[in-house]
N, CA, C and O atoms as CSV, one atom per row, in Angstrom:
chain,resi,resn,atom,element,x,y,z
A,1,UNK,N,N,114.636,121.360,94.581
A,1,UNK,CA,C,115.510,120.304,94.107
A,1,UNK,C,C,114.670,119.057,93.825
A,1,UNK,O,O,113.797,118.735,94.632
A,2,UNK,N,N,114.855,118.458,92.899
A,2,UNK,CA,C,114.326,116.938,92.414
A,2,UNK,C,C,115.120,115.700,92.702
A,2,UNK,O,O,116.249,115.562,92.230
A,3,UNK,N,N,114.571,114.817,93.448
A,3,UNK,CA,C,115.430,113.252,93.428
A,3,UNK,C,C,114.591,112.590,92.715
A,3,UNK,O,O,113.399,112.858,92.564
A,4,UNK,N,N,115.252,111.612,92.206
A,4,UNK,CA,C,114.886,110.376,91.409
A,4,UNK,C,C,116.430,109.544,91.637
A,4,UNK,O,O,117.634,109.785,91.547
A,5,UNK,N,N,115.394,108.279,92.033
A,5,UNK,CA,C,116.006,106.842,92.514
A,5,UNK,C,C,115.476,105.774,91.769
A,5,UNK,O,O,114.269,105.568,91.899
A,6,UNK,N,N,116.107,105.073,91.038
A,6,UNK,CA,C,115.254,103.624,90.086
A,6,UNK,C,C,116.082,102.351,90.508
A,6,UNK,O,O,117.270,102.404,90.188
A,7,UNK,N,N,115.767,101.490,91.012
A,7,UNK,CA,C,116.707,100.157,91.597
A,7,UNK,C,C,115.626,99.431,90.833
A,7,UNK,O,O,114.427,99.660,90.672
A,8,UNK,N,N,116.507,98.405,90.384
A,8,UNK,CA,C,116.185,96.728,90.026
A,8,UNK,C,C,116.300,95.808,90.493
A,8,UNK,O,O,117.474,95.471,90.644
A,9,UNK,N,N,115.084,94.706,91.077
A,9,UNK,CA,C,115.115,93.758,91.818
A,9,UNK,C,C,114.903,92.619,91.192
A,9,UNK,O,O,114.286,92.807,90.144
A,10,UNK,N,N,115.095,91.784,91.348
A,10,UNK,CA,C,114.466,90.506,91.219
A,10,UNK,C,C,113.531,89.663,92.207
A,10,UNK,O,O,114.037,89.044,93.143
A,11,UNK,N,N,112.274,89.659,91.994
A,11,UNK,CA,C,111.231,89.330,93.116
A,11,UNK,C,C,110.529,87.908,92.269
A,11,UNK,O,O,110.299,87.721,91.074
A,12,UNK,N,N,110.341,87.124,93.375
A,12,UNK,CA,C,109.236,85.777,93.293
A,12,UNK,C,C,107.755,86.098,93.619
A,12,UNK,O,O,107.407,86.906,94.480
A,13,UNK,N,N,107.071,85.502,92.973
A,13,UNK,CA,C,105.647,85.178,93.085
A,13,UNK,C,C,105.450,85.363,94.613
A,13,UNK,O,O,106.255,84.732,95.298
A,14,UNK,N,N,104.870,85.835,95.033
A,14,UNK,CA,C,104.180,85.737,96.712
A,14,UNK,C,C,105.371,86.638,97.829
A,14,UNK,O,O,105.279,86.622,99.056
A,15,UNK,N,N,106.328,87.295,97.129
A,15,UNK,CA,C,106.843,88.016,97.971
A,15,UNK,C,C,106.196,89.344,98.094
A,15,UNK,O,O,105.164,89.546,97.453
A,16,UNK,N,N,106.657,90.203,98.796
A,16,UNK,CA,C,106.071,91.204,99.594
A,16,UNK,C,C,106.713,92.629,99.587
A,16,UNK,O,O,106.942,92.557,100.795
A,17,UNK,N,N,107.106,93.624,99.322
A,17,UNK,CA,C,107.150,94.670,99.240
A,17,UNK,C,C,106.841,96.101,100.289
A,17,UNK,O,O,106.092,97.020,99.957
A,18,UNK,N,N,107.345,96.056,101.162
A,18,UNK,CA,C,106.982,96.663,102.001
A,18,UNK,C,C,107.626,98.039,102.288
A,18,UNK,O,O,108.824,98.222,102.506
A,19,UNK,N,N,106.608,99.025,102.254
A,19,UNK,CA,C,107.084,100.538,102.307
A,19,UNK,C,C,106.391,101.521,103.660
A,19,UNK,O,O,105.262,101.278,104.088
A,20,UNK,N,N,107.120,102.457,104.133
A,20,UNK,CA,C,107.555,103.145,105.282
A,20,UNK,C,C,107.890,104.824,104.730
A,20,UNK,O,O,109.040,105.216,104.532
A,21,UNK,N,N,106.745,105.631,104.550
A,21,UNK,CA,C,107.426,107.112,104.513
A,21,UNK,C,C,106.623,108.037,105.379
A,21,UNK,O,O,105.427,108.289,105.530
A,22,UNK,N,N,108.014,108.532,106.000
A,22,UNK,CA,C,107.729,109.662,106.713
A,22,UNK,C,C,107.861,110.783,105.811
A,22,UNK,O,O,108.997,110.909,105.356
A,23,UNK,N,N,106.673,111.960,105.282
A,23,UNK,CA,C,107.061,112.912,104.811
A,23,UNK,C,C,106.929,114.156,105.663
A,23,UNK,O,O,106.208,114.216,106.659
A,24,UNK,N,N,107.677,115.147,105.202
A,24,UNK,CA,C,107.406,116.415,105.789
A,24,UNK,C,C,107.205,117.280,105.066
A,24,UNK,O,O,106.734,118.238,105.679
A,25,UNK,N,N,107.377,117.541,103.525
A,25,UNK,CA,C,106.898,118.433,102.694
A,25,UNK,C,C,107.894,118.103,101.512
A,25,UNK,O,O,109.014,117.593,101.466
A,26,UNK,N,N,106.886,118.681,100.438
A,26,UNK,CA,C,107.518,118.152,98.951
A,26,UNK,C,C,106.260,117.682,98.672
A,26,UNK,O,O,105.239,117.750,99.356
A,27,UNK,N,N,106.510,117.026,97.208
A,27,UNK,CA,C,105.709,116.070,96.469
A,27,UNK,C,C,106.678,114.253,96.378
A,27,UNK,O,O,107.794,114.048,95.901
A,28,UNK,N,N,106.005,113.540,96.831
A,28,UNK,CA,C,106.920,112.421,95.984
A,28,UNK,C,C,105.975,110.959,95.327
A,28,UNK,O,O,104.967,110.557,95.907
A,29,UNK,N,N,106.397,110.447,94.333
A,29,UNK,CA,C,105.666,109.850,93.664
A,29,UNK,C,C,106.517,108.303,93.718
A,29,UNK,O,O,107.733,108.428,93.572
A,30,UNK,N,N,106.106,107.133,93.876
A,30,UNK,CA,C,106.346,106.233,93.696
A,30,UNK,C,C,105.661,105.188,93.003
A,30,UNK,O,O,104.445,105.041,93.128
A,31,UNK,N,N,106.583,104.225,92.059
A,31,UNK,CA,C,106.042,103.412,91.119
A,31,UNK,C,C,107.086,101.972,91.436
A,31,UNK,O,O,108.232,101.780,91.843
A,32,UNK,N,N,105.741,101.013,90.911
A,32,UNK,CA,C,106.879,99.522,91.243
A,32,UNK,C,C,105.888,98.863,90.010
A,32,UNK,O,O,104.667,98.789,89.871
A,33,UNK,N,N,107.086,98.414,89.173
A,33,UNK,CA,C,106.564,97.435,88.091
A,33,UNK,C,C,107.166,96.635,86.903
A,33,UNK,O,O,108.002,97.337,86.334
A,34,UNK,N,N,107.034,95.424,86.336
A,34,UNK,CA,C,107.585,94.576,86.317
A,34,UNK,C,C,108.513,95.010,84.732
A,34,UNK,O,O,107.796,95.201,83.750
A,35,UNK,N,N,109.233,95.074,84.644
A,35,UNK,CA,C,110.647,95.583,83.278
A,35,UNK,C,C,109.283,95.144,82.057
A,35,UNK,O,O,108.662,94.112,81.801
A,36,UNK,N,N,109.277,96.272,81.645
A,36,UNK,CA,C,108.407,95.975,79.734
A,36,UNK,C,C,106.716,95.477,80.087
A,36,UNK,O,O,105.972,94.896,79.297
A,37,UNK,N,N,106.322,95.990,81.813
A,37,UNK,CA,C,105.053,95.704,81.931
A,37,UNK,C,C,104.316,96.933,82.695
A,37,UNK,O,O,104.910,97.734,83.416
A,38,UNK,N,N,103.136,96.948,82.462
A,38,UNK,CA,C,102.236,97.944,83.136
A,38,UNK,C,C,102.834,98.017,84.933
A,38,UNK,O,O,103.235,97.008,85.513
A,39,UNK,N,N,102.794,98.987,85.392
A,39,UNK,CA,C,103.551,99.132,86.853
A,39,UNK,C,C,102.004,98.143,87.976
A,39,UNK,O,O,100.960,97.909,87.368
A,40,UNK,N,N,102.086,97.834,89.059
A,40,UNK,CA,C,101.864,97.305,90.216
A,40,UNK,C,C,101.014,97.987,90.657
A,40,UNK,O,O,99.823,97.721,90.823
A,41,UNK,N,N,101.791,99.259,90.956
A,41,UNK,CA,C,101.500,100.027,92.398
A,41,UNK,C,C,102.570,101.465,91.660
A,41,UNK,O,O,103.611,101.719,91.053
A,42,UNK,N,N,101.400,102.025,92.261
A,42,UNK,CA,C,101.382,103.544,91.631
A,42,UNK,C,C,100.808,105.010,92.523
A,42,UNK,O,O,99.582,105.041,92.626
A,43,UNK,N,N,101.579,106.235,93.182
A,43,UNK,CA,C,101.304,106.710,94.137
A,43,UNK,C,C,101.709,107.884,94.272
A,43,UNK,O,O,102.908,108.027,94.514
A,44,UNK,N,N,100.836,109.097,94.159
A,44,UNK,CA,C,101.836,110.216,94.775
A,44,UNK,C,C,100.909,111.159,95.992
A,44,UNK,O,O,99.690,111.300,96.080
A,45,UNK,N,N,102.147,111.780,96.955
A,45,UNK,CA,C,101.547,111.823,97.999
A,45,UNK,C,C,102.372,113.615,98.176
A,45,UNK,O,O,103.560,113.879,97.987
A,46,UNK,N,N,100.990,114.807,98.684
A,46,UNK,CA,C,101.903,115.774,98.994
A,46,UNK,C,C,102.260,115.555,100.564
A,46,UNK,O,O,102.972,116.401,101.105
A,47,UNK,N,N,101.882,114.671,101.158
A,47,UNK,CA,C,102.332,115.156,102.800
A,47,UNK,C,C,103.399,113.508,102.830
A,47,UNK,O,O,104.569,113.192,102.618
A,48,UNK,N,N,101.970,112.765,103.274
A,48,UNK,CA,C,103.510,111.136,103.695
A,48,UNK,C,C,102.410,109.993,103.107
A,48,UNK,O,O,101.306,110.451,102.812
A,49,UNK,N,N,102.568,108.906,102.962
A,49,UNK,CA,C,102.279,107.825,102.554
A,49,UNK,C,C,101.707,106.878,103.878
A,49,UNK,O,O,100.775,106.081,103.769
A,50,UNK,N,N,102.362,107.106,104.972
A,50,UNK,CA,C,102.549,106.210,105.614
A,50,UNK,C,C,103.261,104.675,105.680
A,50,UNK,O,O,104.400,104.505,105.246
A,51,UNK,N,N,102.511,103.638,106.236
A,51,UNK,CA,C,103.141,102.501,105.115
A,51,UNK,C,C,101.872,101.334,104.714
A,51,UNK,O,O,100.772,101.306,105.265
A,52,UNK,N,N,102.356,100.358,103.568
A,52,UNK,CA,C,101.850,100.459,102.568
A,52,UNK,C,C,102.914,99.010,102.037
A,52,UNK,O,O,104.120,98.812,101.887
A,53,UNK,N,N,101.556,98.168,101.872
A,53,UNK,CA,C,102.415,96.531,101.032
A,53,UNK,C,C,102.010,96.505,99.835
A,53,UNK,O,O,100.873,96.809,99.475
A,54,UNK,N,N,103.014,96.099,99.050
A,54,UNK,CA,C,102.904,95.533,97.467
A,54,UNK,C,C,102.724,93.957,97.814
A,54,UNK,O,O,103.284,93.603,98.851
A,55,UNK,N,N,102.014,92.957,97.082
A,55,UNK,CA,C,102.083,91.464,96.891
A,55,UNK,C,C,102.676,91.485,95.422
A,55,UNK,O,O,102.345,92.144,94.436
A,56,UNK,N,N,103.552,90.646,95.593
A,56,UNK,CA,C,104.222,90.393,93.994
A,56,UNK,C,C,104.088,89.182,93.422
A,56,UNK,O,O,104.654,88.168,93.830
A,57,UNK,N,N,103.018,89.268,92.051
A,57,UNK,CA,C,101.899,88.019,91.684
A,57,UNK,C,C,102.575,87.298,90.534
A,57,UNK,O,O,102.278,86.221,90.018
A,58,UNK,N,N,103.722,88.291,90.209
A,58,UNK,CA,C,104.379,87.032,88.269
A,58,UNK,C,C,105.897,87.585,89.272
A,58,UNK,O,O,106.098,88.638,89.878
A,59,UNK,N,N,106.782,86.317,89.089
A,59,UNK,CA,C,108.372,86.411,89.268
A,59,UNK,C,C,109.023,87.533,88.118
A,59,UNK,O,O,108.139,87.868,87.329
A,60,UNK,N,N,109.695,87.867,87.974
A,60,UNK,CA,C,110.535,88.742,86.969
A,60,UNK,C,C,111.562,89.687,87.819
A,60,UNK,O,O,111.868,89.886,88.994
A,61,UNK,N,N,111.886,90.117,86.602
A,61,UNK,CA,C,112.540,91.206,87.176
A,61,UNK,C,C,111.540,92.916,87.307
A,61,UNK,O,O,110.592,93.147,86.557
A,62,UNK,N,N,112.028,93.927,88.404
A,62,UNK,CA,C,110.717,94.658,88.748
A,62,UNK,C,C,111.765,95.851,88.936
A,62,UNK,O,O,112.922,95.629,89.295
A,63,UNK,N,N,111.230,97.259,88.640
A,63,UNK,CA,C,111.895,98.501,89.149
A,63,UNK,C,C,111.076,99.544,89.981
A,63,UNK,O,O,109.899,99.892,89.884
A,64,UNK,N,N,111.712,99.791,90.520
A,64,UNK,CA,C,110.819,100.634,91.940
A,64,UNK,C,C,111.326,101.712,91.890
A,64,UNK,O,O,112.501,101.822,92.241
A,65,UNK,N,N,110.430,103.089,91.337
A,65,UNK,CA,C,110.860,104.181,91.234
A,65,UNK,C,C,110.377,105.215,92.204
A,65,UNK,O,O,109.230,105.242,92.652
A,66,UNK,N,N,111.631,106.334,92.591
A,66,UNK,CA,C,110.976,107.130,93.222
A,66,UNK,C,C,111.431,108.461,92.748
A,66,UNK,O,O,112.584,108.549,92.328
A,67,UNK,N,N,110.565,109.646,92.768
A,67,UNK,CA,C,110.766,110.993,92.466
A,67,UNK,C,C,110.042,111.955,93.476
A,67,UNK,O,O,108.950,111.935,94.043
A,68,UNK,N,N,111.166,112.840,93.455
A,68,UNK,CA,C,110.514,113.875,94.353
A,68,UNK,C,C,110.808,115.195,93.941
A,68,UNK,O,O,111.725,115.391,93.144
A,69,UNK,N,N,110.099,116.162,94.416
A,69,UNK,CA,C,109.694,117.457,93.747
A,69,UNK,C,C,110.003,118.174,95.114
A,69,UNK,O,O,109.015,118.032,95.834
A,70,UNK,N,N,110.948,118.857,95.722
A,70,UNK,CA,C,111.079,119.498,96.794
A,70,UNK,C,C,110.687,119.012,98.196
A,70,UNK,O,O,110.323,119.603,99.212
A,71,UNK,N,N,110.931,117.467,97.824
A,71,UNK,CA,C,110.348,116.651,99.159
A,71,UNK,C,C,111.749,116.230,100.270
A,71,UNK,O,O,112.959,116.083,100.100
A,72,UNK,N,N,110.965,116.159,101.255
A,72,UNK,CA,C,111.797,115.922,102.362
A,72,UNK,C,C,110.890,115.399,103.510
A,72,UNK,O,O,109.764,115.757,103.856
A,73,UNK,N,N,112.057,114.064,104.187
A,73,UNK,CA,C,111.096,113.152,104.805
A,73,UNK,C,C,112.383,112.065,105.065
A,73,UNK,O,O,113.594,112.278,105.123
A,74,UNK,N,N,111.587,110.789,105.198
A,74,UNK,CA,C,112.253,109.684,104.713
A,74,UNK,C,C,111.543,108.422,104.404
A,74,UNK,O,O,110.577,108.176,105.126
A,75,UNK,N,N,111.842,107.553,103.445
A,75,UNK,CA,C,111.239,106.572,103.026
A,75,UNK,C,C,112.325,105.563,102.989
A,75,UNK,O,O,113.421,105.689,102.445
A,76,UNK,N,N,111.760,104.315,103.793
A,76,UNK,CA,C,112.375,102.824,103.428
A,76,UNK,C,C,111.245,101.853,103.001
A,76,UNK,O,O,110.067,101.775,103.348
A,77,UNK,N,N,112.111,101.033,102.003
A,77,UNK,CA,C,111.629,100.151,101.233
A,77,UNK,C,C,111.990,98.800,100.964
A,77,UNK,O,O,112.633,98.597,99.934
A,78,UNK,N,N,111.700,97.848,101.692
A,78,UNK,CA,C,112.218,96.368,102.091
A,78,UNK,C,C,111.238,94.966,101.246
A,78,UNK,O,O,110.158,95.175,100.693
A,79,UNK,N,N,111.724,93.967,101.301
A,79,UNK,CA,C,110.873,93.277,100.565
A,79,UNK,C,C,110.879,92.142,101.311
A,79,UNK,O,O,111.886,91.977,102.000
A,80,UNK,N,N,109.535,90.833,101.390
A,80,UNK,CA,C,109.802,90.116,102.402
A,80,UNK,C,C,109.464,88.696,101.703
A,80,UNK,O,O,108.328,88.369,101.361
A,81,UNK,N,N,111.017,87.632,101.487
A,81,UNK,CA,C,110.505,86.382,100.190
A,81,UNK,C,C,109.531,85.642,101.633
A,81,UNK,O,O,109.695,85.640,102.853
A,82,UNK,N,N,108.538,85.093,100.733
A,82,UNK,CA,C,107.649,84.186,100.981
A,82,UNK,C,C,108.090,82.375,100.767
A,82,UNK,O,O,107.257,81.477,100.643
A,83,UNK,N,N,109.459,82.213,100.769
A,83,UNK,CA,C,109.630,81.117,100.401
A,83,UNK,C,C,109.517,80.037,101.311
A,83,UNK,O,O,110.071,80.141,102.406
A,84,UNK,N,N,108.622,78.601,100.902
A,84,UNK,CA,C,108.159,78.182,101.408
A,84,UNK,C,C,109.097,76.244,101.649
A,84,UNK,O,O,108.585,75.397,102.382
């Protein structure tokens, strides 16, 4: 079975991105990058990722994709504003 998940955020300059996967088998690939721009952060993993920060350097709007190929696990994905 295949998942695919695409959410749209809106992130500021100097916020933070923070990811958490436990895998147990599958393939899964994750991408984060800014709408109509080259992606960030780019990743695929056959076992787990562990965890793992994005810094987010231009404000916009950003989509964080994930796909998986017979994977099973779990992954959370939180973001942390830097506002000062």
């Amino acid at each position: 079975m295949k998942l695919r998940k695409i959410k749209e955020y809106e992130f500021k300059s100097g916020d933070i991105i923070s990811a958490n996967h436990e895998g147990e088998s599958g393939e899964l690939y994750i991408s984060i990058g800014q709408l109509g721009e080259d992606m960030v952060f780019y990743e695929n993993a056959y076992d787990e990722f562990g965890e793992f920060e994005v810094g987010i350097q231009e404000t916009g709007s950003y989509q964080i994709k994930c796909f998986g190929k017979r994977a099973s696990g779990r992954i959370e994905i939180n973001y942390i504003s830097l506002k000062l």
